[in-house]
Each structure stands twice: as structure tokens, then as C-alpha cells.
DSSP file (Angstrom, degrees, kcal/mol; ACC not computed):
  #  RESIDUE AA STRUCTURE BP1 BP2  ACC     N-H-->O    O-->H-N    N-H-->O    O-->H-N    TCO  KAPPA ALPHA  PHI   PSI    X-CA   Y-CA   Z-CA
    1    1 A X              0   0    0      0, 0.0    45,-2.4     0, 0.0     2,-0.5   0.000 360.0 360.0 360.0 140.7  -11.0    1.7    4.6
    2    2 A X  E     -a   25   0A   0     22,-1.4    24,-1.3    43,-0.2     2,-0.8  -0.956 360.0-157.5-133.6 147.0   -7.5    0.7    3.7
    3    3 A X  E     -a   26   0A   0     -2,-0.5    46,-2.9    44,-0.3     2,-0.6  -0.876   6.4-150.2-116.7 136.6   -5.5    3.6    2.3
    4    4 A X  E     -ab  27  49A   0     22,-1.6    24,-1.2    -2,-0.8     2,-0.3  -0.967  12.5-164.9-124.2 125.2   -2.3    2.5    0.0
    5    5 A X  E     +ab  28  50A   0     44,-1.2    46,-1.4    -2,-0.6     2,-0.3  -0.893  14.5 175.0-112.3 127.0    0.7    4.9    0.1
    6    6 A X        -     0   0    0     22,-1.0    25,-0.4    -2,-0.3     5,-0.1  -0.957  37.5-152.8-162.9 156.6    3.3    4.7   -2.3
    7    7 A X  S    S+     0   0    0     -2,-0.3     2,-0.3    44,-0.3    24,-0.2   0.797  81.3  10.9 -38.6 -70.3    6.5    6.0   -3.9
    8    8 A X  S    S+     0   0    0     22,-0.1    45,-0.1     2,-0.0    22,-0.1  -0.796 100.9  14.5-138.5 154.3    6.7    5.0   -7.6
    9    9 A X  S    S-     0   0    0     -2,-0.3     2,-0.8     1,-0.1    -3,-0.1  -0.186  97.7 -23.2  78.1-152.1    4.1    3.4  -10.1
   10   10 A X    >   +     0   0    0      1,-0.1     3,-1.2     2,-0.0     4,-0.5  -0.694  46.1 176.9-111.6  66.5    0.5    2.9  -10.2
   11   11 A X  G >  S+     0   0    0     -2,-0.8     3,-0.6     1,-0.2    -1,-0.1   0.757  80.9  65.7  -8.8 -51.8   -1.4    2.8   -6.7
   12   12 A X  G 3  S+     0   0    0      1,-0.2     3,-0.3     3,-0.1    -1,-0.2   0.763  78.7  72.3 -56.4 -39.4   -4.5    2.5   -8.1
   13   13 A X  G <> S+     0   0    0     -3,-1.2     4,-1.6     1,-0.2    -1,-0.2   0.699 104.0  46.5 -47.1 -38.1   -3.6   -0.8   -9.4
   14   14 A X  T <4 S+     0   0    0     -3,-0.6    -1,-0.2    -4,-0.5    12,-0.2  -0.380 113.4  51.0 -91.2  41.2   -4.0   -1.9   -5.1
   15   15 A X  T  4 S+     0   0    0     -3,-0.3    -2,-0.2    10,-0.1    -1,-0.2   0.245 108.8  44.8-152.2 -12.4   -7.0   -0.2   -5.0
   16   16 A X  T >> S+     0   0    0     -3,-0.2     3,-3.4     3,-0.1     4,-2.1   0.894 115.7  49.1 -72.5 -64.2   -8.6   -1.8   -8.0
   17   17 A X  H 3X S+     0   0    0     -4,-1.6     4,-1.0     1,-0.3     3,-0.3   0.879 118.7  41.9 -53.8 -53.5   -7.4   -5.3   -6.9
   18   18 A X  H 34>S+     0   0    0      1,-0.3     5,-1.2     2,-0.2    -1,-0.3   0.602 109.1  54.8 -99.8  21.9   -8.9   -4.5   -3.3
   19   19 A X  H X45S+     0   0    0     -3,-3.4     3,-1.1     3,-0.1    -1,-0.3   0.629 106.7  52.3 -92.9 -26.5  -11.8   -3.0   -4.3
   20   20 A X  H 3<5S+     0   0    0     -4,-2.1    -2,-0.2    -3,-0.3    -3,-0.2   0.535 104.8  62.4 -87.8  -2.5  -12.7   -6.1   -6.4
   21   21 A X  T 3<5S-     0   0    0     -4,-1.0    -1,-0.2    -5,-0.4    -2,-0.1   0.511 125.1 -97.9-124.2  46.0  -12.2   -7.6   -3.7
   22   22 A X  T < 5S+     0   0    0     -3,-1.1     2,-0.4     1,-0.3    -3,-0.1   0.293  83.0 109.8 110.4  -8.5  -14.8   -6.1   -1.4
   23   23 A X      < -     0   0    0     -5,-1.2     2,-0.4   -22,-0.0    -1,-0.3  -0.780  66.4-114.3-114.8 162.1  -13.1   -3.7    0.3
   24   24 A X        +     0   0    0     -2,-0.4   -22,-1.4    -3,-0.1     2,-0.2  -0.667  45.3 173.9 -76.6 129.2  -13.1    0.4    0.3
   25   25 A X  E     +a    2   0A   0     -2,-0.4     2,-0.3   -24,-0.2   -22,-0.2  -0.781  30.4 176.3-100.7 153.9  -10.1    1.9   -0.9
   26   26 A X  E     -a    3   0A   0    -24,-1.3   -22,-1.6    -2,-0.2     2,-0.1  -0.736  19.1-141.8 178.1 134.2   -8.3    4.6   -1.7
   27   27 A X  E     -a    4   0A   0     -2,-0.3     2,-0.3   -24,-0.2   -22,-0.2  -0.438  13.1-171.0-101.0 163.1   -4.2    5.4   -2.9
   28   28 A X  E     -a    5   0A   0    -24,-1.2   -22,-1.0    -2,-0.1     2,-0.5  -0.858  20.2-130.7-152.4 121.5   -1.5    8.6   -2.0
   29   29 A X    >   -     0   0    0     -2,-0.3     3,-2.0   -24,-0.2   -22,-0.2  -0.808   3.3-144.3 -88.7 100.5    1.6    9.3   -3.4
   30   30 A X  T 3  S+     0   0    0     -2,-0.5   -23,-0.1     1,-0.3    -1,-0.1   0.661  99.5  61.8  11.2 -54.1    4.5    9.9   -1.2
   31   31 A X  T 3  S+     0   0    0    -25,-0.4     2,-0.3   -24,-0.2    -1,-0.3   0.086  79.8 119.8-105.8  27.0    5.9   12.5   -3.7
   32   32 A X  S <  S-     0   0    0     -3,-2.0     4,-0.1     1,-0.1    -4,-0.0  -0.686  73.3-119.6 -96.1 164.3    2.9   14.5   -3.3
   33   33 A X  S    S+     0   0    0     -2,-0.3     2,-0.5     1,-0.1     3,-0.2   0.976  89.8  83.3 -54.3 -55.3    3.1   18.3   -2.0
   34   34 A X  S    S-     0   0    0      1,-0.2     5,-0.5    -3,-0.1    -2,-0.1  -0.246  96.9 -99.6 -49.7 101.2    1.1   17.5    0.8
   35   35 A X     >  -     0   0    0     -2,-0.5     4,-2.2     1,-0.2     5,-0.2   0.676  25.4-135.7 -29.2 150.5    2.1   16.2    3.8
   36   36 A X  H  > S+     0   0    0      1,-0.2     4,-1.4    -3,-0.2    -1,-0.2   0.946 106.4  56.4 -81.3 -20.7    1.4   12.2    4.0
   37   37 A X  H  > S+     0   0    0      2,-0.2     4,-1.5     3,-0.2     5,-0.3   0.866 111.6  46.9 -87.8 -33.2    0.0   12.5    7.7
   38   38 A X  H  > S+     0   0    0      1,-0.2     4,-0.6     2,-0.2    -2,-0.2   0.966 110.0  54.7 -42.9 -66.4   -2.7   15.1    6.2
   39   39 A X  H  X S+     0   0    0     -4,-2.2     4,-0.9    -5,-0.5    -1,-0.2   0.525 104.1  46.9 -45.1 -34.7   -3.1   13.0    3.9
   40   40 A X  H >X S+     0   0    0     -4,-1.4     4,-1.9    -5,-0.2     3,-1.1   0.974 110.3  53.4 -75.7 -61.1   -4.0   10.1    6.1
   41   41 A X  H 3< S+     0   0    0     -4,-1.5    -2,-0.2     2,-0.3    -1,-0.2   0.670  96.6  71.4 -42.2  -9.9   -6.5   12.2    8.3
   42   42 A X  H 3< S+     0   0    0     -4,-0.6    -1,-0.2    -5,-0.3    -2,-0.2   0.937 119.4  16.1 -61.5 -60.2   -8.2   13.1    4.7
   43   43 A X  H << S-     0   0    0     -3,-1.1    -2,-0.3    -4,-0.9    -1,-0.1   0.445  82.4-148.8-112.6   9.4   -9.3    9.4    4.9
   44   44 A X     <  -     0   0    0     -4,-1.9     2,-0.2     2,-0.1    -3,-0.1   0.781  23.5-158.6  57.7  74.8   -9.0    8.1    8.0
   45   45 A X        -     0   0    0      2,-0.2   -43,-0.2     1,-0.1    26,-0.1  -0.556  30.4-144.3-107.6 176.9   -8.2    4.4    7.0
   46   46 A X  S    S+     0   0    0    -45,-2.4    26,-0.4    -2,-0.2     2,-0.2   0.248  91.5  24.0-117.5  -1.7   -8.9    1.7    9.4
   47   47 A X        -     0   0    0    -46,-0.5   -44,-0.3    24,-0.1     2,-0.2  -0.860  62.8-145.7-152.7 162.4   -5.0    0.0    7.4
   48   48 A X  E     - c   0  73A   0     24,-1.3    26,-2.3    -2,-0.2     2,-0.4  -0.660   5.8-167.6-152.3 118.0   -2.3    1.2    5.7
   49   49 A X  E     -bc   4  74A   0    -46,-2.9   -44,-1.2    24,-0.2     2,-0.4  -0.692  14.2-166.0 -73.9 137.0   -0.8   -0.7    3.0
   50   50 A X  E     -bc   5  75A   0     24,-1.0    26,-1.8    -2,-0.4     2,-0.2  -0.960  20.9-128.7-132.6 141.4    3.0    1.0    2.0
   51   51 A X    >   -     0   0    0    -46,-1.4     3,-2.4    -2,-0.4   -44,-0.3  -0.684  24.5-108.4-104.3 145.0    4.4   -0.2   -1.2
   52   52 A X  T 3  S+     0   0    0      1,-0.3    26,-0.1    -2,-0.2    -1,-0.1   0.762 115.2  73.8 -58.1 -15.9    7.8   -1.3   -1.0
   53   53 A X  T 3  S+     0   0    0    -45,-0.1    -1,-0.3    24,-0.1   -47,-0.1   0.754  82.5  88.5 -39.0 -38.1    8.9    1.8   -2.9
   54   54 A X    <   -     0   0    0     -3,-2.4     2,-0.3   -49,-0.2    -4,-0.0   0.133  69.2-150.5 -86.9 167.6    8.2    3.8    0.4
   55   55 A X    >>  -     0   0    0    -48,-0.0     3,-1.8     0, 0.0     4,-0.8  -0.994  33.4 -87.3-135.1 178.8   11.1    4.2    2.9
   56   56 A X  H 3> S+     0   0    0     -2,-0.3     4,-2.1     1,-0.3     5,-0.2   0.689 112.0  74.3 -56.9   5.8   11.0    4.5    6.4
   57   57 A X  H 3> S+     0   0    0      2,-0.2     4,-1.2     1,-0.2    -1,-0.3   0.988  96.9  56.3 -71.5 -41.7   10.6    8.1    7.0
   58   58 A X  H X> S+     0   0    0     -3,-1.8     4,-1.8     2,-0.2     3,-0.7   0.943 108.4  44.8 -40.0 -58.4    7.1    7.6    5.8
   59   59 A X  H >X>S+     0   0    0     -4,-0.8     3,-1.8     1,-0.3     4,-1.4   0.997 114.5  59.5 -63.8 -56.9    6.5    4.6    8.9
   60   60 A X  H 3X5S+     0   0    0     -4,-2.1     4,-1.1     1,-0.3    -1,-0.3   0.835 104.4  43.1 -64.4 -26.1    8.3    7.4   11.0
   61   61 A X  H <X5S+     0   0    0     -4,-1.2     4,-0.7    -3,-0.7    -1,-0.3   0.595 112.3  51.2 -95.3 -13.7    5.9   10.2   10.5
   62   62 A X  H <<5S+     0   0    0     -4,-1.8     7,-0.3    -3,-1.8     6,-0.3   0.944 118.5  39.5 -82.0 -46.6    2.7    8.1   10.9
   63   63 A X  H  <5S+     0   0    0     -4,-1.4    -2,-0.2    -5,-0.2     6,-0.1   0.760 109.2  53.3 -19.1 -65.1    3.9    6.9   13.9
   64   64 A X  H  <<S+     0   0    0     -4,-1.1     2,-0.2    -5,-0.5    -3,-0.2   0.816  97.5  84.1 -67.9 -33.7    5.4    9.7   15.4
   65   65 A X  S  X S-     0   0    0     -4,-0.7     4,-2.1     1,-0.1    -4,-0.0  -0.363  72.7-148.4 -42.6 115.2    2.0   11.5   14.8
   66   66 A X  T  4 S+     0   0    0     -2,-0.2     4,-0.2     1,-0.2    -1,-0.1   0.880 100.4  44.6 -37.5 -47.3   -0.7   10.9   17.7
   67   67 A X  T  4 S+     0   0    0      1,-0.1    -1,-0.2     2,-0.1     4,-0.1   0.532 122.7  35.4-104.9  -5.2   -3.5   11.0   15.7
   68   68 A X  T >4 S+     0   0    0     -6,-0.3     3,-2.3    -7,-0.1    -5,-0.2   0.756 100.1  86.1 -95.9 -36.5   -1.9    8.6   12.6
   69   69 A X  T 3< S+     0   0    0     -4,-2.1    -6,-0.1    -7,-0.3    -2,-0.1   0.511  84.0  56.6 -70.9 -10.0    0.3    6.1   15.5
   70   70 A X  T 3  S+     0   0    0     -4,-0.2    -1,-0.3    -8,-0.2     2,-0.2   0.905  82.7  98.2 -78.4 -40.8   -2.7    3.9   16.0
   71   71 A X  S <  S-     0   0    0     -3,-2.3   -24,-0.1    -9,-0.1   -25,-0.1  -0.271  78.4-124.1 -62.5 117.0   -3.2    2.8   12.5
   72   72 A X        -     0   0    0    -26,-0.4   -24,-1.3    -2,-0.2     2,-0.6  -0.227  22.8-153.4 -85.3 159.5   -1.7   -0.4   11.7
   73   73 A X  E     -c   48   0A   0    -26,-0.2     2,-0.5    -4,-0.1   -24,-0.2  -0.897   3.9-159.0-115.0 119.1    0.6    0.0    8.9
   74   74 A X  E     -c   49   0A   0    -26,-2.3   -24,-1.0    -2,-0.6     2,-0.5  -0.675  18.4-150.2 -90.2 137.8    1.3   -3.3    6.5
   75   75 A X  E     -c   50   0A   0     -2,-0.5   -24,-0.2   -26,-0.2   -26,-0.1  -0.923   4.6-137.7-117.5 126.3    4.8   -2.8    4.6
   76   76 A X        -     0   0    0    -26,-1.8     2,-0.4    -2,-0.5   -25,-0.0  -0.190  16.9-165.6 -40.6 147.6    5.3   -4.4    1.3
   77   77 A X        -     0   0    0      2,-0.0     2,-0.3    -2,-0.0   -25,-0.2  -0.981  10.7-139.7-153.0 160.1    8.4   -6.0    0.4
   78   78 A X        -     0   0    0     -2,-0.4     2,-0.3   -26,-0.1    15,-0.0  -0.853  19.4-175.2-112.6 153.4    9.9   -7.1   -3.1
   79   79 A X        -     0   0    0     -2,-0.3    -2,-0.0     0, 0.0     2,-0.0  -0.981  28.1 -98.6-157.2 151.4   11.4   -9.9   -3.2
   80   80 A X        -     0   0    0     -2,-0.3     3,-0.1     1,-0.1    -2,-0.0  -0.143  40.3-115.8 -80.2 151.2   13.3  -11.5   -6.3
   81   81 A X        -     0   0    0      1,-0.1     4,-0.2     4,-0.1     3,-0.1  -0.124  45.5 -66.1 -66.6 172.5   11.7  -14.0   -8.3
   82   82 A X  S >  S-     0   0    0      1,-0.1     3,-1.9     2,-0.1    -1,-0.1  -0.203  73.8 -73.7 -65.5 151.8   12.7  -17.6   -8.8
   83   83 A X  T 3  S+     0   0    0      1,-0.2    -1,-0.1    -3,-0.1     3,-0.1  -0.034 117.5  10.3 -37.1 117.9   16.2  -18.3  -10.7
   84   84 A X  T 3  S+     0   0    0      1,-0.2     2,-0.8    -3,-0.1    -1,-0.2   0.595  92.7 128.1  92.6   8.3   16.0  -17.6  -15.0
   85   85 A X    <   -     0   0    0     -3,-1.9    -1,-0.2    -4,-0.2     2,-0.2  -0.815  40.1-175.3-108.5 118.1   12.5  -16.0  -14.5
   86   86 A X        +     0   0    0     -2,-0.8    -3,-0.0    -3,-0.1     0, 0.0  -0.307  46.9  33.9-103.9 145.2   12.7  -12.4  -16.4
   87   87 A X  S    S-     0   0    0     -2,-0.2     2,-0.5     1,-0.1     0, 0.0   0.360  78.4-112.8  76.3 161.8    9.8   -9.7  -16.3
   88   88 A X        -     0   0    0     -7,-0.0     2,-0.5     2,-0.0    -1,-0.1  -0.937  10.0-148.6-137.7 162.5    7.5   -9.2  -13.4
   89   89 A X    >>  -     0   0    0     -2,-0.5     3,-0.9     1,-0.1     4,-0.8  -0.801   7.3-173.9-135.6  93.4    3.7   -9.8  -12.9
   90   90 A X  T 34 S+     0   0    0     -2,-0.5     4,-0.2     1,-0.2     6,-0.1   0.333  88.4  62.8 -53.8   9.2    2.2   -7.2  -10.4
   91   91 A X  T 3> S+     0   0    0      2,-0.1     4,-0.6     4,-0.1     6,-0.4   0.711 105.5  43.9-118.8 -66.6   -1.2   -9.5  -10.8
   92   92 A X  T <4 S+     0   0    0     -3,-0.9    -2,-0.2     1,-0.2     3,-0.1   0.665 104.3  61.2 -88.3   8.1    0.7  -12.6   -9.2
   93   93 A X  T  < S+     0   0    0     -4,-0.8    -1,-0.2     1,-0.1    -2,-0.1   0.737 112.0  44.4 -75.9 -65.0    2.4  -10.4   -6.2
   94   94 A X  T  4 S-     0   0    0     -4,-0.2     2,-0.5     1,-0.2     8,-0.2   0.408 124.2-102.9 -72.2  22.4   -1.6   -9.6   -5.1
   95   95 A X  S >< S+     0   0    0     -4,-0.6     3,-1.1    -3,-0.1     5,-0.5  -0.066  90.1 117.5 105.2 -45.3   -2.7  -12.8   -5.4
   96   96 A X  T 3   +     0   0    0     -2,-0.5    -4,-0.2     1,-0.3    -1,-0.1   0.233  66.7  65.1 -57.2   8.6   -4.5  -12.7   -8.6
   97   97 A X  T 3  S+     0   0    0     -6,-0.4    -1,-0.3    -2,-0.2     2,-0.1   0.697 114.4   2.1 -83.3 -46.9   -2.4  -15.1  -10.5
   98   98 A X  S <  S-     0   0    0     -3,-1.1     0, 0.0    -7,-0.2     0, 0.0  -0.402 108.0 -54.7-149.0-157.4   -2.9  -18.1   -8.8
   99   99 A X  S    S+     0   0    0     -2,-0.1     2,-0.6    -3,-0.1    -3,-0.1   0.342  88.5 116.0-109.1   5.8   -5.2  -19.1   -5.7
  100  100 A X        +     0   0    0     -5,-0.5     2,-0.4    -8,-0.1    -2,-0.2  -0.440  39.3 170.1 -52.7 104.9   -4.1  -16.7   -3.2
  101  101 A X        -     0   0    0     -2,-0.6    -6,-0.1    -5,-0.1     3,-0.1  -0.735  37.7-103.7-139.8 122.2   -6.5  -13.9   -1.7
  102  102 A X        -     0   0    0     -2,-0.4     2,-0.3    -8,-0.2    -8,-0.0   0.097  42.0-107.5 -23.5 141.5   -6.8  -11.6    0.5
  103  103 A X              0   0    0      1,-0.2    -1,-0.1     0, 0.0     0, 0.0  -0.669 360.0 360.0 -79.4 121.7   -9.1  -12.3    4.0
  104  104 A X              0   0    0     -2,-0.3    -1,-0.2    -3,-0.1    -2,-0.1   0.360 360.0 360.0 -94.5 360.0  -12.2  -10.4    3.8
């Protein structure tokens, strides 16, 4: 189970992408009422993807937690595209662009 936490935008969108590609998923929004280490014991993920939206207070409270501080936590990063290229393609950041894919 890989849980993806994030900030701003669509979540779901890394939880379609890694559900098609074999694995169980399931997204949480930061900016929800509920505390985000409940929220990780909801699902008990075996990952945690954090979308570069997040900031580190999030990584400090999963951590600082006992029962979250084992789960390793992958962080996202943006990073600017090459020089004169406008718009962005959330398809070719996960891989689905071009020959790139996640290890199943």
C-alpha cells in the first residue's frame, strides 16, 4: 500500500498512475481537518509518497510519531523544465510520457 500525501492539486492523479501500475493505493490531503498521522494509521501504507507541495512539518510529524517513524517516506521534488519549454506535463513527471516506470 503506498499512501500519497499532498498539499495542492489532484492526488488521485498518483494513485490512478500507480494503480495502473499494479500497485494499491490510496491519496490525503495535508489541508485536511484531520490530523495527517491519523490519517496514515487509517491505511497503514507499507510507503509514503509526499508531493512536493508538502513541507517539512508533514516529514516531522510522521517521524516524530512511533507508530508512523518506520514508514519510509519518498519526497517529491519539482524541478524546472528544460530552457524555452512553457506548460507542464504531470504525465511525463510519473513516467508516463516516455519509457520511464516505476519498479514493481
Amino acid at each position: 500500500m503506498i499512501l500519497v500525501i499532498y498539499a495542492d492539486g489532484d492526488g488521485d492523479a498518483y494513485v490512478r498512475y500507480l494503480t495502473t501500475a499494479g500497485f494499491r493505493a490510496a491519496s490525503v490531503s495535508t489541508n485536511s481537518a484531520v490530523d495527517i498521522v491519523d490519517r496514515t494509521l487509517a491505511t497503514m501504507p507499507d510507503m509514503i509518497v509526499l508531493d512536493y507541495d508538502c513541507d517539512g512539518e508533514t516529514v516531522d510529524q510522521l517521524k516524530s510519531d512511533r507508530r508512523t517513524a518506520h514508514i519510509p517516506v519518498i519526497v517529491l521534488a519539482e524541478f524546472p523544465g528544460p530552457p524555452g519549454r512553457t506548460g507542464f506535463s504531470p504525465g511525463a513527471r510519473m513516467g508516463t510520457d516516455g519509457p520511464s516506470t516505476l519498479p514493481q
